[in-house]
N, C-alpha and C positions, 0 to 999 in steps of 0.2 A: 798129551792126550789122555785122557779119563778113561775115555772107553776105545778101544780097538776102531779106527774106523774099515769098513769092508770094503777093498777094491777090487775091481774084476779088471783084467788085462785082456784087450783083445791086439791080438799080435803074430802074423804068420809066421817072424822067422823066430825058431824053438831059442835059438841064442839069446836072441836081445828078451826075448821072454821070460827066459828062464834068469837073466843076469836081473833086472826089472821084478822079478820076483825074489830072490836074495837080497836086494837094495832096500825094498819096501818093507819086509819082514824083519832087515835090521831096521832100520827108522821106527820099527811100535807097531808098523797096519798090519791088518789081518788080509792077506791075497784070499779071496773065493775062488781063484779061478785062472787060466789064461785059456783062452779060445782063440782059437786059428781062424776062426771064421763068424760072419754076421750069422748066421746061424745056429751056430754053437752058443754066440755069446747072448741070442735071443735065450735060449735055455736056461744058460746059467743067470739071468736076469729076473727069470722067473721065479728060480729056484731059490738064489740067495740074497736077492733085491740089496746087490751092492749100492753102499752110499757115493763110491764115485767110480769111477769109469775111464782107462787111461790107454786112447785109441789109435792105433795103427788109423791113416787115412787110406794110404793103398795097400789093396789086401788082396792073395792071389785067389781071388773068387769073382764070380759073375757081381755081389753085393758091394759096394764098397762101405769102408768106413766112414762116409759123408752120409750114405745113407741112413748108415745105423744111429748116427748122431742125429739126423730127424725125429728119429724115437723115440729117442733118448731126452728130447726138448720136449715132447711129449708128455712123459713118463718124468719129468722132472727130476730129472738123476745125471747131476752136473759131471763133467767130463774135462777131459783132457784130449789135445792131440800127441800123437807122436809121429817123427816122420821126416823125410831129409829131401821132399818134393818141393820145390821150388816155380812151379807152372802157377802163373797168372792166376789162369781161370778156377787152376785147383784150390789154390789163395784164398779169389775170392770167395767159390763155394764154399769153404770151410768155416770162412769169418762169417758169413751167410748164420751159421748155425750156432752160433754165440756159445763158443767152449770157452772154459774157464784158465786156458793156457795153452800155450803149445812148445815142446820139447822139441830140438831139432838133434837127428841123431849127427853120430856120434854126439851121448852128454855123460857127463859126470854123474855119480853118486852127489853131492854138493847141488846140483843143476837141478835137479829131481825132486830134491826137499825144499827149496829156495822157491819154485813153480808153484808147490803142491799147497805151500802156506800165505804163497800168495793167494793163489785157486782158493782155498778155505777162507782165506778171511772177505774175499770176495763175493763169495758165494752168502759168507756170514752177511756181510751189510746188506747185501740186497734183500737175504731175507727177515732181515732184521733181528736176526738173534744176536750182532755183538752192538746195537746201536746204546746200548748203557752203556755200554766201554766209553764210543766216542763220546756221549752224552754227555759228561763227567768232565770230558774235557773243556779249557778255555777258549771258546769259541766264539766268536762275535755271532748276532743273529744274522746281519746281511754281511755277503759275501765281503761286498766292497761298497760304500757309496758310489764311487766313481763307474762300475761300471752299470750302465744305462740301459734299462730294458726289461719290461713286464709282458713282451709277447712268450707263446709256446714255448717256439723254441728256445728263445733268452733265458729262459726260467727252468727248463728244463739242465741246460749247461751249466747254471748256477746252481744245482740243485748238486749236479753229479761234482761240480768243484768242490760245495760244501761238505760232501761224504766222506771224498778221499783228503779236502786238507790237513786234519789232524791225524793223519797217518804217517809213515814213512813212506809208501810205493811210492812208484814210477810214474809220469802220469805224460801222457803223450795229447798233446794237443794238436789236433787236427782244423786246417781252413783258411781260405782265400786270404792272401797277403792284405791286410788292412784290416782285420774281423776279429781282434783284440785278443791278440796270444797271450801278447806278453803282459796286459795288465792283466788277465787271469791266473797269470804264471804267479804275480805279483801278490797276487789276491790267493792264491793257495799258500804259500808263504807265508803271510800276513796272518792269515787262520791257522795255520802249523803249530805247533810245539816248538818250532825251529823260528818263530819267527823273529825274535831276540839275537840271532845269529846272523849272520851275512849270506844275501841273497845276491850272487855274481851271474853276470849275462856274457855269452857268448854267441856272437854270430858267428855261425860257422862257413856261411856264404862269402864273407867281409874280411875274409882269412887268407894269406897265399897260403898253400902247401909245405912251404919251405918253414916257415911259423907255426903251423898248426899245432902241432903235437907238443912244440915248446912253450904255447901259448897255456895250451889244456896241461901240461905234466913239469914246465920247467923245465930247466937245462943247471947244469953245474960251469963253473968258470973254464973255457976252451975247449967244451963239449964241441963248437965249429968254431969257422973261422966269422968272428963277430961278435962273438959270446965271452967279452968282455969282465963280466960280473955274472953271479948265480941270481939265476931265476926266480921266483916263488910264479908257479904256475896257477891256473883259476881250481883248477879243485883242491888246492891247499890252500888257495883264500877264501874256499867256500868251506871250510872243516867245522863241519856243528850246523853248516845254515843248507842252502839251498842253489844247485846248479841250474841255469836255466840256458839249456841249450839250445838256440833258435836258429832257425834253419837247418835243422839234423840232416834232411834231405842230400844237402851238399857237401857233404862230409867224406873224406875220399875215401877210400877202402882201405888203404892200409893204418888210416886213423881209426878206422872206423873196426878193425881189429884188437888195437890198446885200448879205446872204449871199453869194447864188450871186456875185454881181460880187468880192467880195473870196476868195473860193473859188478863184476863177479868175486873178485878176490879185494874188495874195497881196500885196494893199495896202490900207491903208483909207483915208477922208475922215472926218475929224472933223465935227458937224454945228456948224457957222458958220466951217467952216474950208476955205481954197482949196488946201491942200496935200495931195500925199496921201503916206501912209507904210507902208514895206514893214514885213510878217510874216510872220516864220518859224512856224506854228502847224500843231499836226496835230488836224484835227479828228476827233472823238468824238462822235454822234447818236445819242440815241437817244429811246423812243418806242413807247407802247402802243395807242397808234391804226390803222387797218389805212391804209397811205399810201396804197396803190393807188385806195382809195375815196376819200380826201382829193381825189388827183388828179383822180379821175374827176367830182368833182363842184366844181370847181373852186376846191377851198381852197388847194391844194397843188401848187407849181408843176412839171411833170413834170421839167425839167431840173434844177431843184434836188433832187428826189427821186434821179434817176441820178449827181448829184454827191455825196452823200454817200452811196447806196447800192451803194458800192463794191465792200464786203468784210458782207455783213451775215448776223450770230450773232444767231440766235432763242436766248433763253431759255425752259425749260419751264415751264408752272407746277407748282406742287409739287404736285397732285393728279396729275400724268404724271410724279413721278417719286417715290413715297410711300415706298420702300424707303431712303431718304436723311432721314426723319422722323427716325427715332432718334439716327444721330451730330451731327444738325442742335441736337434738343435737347437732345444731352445735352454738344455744343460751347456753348450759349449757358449754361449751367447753370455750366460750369467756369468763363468768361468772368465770369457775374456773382459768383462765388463768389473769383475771383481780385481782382477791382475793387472786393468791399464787406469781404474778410473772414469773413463770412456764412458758417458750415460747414452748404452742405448739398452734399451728396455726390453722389448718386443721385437716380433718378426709378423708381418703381415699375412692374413689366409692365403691370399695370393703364392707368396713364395713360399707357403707349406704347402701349396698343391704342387706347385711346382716342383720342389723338393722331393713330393711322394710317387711324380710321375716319374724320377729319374731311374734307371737303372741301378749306378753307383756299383762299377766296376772295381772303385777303387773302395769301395765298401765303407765304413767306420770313418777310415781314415782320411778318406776323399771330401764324406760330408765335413769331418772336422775343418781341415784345410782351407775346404769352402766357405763356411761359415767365419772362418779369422777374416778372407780375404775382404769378404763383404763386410764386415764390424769395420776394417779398417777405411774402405772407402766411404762409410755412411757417415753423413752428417749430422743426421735429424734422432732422434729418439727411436727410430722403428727402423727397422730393415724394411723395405716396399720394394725392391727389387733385387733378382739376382739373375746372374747368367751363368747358366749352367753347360758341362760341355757336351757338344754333339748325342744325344741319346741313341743307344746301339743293343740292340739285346747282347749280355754277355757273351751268348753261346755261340752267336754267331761270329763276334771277333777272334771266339777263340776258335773256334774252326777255320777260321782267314787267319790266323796265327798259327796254327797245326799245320796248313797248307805250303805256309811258307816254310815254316820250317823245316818239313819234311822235304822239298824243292830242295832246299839248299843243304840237308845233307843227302839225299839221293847226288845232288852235282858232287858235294865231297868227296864220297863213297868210292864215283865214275873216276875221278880224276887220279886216285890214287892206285884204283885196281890199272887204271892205263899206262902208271908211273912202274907199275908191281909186272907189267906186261900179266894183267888178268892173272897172275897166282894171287889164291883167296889164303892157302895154309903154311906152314913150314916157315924155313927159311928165306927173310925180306919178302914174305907175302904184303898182301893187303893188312891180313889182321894182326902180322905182328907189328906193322907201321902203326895201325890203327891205334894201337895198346889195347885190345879184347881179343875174347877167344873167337875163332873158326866158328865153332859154334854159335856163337851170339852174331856174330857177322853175317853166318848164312842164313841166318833166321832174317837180322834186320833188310836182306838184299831180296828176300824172298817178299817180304811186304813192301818193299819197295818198287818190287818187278826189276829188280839189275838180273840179267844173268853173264855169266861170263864164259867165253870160250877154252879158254887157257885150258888143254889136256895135261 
């Protein structure tokens, strides 16, 4: 850093305050400030118009720190959170107010400057003070040919893939299974620095438990029993390219712990192995699941959610962005037509009305699908008809999807606390059958309406 930058710390408890102030004054920044309260640090805002801002979310005052970060969006004086809160709703109000990182306490000296230079150079491309840097770099004009779409939102996601792909961050792709993750995944890649290197996929959905970790880390010879020969796991065959992790979502917790540890110490351990080994890897997440509620109910660990939620591009699904139907299908039509031979040309006005009335639940990948299955049964030069399935507003199957499935685990729930004779805690309760804490159990029994009598 050239010039000192000034940070004000808002932070009730004096410890982590004062530690956060030692940390940052070794790393080069200049502390204006720690204030205990939105009040104090309205003052000190005034006074020393720090350039960033590194926030306690709950603070023991009537204000909180979601508040001040309103302000602070205002006042255009980028920020940070800090904070070891885990509530849904506090989640989402925080994402709400678009900080530039979030710290989950207990963190490291290492965890603090790793945030802080992401935060910076984040803040740099939006505002476009480091866009010579990326400029400079080899970068195709369009993202990708292949991926299809000059509506809003299409253009906008393209826009935010093109910023971060000649970077190294994290980039978490968010959006409905079928709404093309992972050819943006591909398409960042491709535009990288990295792109000459190896670009490996991992479903993390498509994985037993038993496999996982050996899958991502490798294993040495008689690490278990089966482990015949030594491993080369996927982020030693992604070293120099690009990991693209799909479906992070499903990733259990105790993976999802070596994750964040190799996240962070860019090294792994082989399982039956005492060594550990550096990688160069730029990780790629993504994931149609809502995380915030993962975290909040405790599938999903929050630090590892802020670690790879760096740089994260929502995709639309195709019913928000329906004026992109046509060149979609009539790209996948040229595509089949160039890969089988097959002369059919065109697709009728008919079955693009058709096509725009649909829903498409299964988004991208649906129409794709659709459109092979008709190429194959046409005869003639033109698609003139299609049948399309059943049209259902999404929202409503997914609410007759929610319903059931909350049915069937409210009956799970009953069946087990009846097994448990109604103990919810302790020993052979409900929740240690269940494998969750008491906690997360009396929460989900309370929405559910179970109560149990068991004194």
């Amino acid at each position: 850093m050239a010039d000192k930058e000034k940070i004000l710390i808002v932070e009730d408890e004096f410890i982590v305050g004062n530690d956060l102030k030692m940390m940052l004054v070794k790393g080069g920044y200049d502390v204006c400030g720690i204030a205990a309260s939105v009040e104090q640090a309205r003052t000190l805002i005034a006074q020393k118009q720090p350039d960033w801002v590194l926030l306690d979310i709950i603070l023991k005052t009537p204000t909180s720190g979601i508040e001040l970060a309103k302000e602070l969006l205002q006042l255009r004086i980028p920020f940070l959170y800090i904070s070891a809160n885990t509530n849904q709703q506090t989640l989402e109000a925080a994402k709400a107010t678009q900080p530039y990182g979030f710290l989950v306490k207990p963190f490291r000296e290492r965890d603090l400057f790793v945030m802080l230079d992401i935060a910076r150079y984040r803040h740099g491309v939006e505002t476009g003070m480091i866009r010579e840097e990326t400029a400079a770099m080899p970068v195709e004009t369009t993202l990708d040919p292949d991926i299809i779409g000059s509506s809003t939102a299409m253009k906008k996601a393209q826009e935010q893939a093109g910023i971060v792909a000649p970077t190294n961050t994290s980039v978490l792709l968010l959006g409905e299974s079928g709404t093309g993750k992972e050819r943006f995944a591909r398409a960042i890649h491709k535009n990288s620095l990295r792109k000459n290197k190896p670009f490996i996929t991992v479903n993390c959905a498509a994985l037993p438990v038993s496999l996982l970790e050996s899958e991502l880390f490798g294993h040495e010879r008689g690490a278990f029993t089966g482990a015949v020969q030594k491993r080369i796991g996927k982020f030693e065959q992604a070293h120099g390219g690009t990991l693209f992790l799909d479906e992070i979502g499903e990733l259990p917790l105790e993976a999802q712990v070596k994750l964040l540890r190799t996240l962070q110490e860019k090294e792994i351990e082989k399982l039956g192995g005492g060594q550990l080994t550096k990688v160069d890897v730029r990780v790629i997440a993504a994931t149609n699941r809502n995380l915030e509620k993962e975290v909040a109910e405790g599938r999903f660990r929050l630090d590892l959610y802020y670690r790879l939620n760096v740089f994260p591009i929502a995709l639309p699904p195709l019913r928000e962005h329906k004026e992109d139907i046509r060149p979609l299908a009539l790209y996948f039509l040229q595509k089949l037509s160039g890969n089988t031979g097959k002369k059919v040309s065109g697709i009728s006005e008919t079955v693009l009305q058709t096509l725009e009335q649909h829903n498409w639940p299964g988004n991208i990948r649906e129409l794709e699908h659709l459109i092979e299955r008709q190429f194959i049964l046409t005869d003639g030069e033109q698609i003139s008809a299609i049948e399309v399935p059943a049209s259902r507003m999404p929202q409503i199957a997914a609410a007759e999807k929610l319903e059931t499935m909350e049915e069937m685990e409210r009956a799970h729930i009953l069946k087990v606390l009846k097994a448990c004779n109604g103990r919810v805690s302790g020993e052979m309760g409900a929740a240690e059958v269940l494998k969750v804490s008491a906690q997360t159990l009396y929460s989900k029994m309370k929405k559910l309406g179970i109560k149990t009598t068991y004194k």
